[in-house]
C-alpha positions in Angstrom: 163.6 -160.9 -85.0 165.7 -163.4 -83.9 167.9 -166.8 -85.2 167.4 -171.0 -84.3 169.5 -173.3 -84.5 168.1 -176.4 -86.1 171.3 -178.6 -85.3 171.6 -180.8 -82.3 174.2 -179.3 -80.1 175.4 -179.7 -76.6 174.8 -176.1 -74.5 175.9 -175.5 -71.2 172.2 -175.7 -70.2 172.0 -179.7 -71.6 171.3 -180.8 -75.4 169.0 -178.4 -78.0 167.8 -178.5 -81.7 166.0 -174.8 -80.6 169.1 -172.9 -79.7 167.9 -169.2 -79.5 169.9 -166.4 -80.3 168.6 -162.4 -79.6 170.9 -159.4 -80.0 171.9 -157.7 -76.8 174.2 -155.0 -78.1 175.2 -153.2 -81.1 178.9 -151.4 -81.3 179.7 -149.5 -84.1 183.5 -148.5 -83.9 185.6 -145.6 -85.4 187.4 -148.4 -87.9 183.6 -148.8 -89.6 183.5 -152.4 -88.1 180.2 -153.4 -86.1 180.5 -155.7 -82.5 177.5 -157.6 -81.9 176.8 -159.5 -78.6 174.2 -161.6 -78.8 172.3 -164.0 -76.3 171.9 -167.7 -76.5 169.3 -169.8 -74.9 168.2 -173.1 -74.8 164.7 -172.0 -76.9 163.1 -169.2 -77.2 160.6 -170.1 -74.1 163.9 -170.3 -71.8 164.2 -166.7 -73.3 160.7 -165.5 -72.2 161.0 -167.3 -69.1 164.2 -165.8 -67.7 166.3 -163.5 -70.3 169.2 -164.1 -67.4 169.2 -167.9 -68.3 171.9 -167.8 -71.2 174.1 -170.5 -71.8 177.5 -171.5 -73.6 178.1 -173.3 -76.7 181.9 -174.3 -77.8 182.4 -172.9 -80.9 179.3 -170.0 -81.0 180.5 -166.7 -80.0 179.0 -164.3 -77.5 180.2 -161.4 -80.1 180.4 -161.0 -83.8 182.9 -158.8 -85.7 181.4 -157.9 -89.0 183.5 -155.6 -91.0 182.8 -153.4 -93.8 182.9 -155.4 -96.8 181.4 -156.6 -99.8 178.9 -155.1 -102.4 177.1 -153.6 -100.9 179.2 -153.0 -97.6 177.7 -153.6 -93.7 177.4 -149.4 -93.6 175.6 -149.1 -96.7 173.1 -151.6 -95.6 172.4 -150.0 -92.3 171.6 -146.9 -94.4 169.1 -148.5 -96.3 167.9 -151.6 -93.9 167.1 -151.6 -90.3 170.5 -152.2 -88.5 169.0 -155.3 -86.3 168.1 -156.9 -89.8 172.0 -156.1 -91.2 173.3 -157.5 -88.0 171.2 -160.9 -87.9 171.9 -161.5 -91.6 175.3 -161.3 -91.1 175.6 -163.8 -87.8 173.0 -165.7 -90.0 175.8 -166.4 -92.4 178.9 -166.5 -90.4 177.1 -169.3 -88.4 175.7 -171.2 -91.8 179.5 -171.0 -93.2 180.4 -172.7 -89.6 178.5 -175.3 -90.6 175.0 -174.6 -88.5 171.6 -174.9 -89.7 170.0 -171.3 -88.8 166.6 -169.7 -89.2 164.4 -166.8 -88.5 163.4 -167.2 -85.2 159.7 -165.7 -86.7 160.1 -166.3 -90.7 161.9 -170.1 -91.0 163.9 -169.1 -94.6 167.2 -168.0 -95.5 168.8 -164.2 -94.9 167.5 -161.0 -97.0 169.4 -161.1 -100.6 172.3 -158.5 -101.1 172.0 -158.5 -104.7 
């Protein structure tokens, strides 16, 4: 799995509407809060090509805090889900709230319902 970006935006690499983000790292701390660094390419080819060729964007992070809230919390998911899924979901919508149009790198549609 994996996330686009359908939005035109300006990368340290040059302009993409195929921004391509894969998780490099999961943390989770002590405080029950999750770190995840992520890499962004151009597209997934510049991904495949050379996983070394990451670039920049102002205003995307290289690490996400997710914390343990809401019903039902970031640890209660990862009990039930795959952790990579929780974790992708969760950039997913802290990207979507910043105001970026993101997909499944594999599926297309919108993150896996919390009910």
């Amino acid at each position: 799995m994996a996330l686009v970006i359908k939005d035109e935006i300006a990368t340290s690499g040059g302009v993409t509407s195929k921004a391509f983000i894969n998780i490099q790292k999961i943390v989770i701390n002590t405080d029950q809060s999750i770190q995840v660094s992520i890499n962004l390419y151009l597209d997934q080819d510049a991904s495949i090509a050379n996983p070394a060729s990451t670039v920049i964007v102002n205003g995307i992070p290289k690490r996400f805090g997710i914390s343990n809230i809401g019903s039902p919390s970031t640890l209660d998911l990862i009990q039930t889900d795959p952790i990579y899924d929780v974790c992708y979901d969760e950039i997913k919508l802290i990207l979507t709230e910043k105001g970026y149009s993101v997909v499944d790198a594999d599926a297309g549609d919108g993150p896996r319902s919390r009910s």
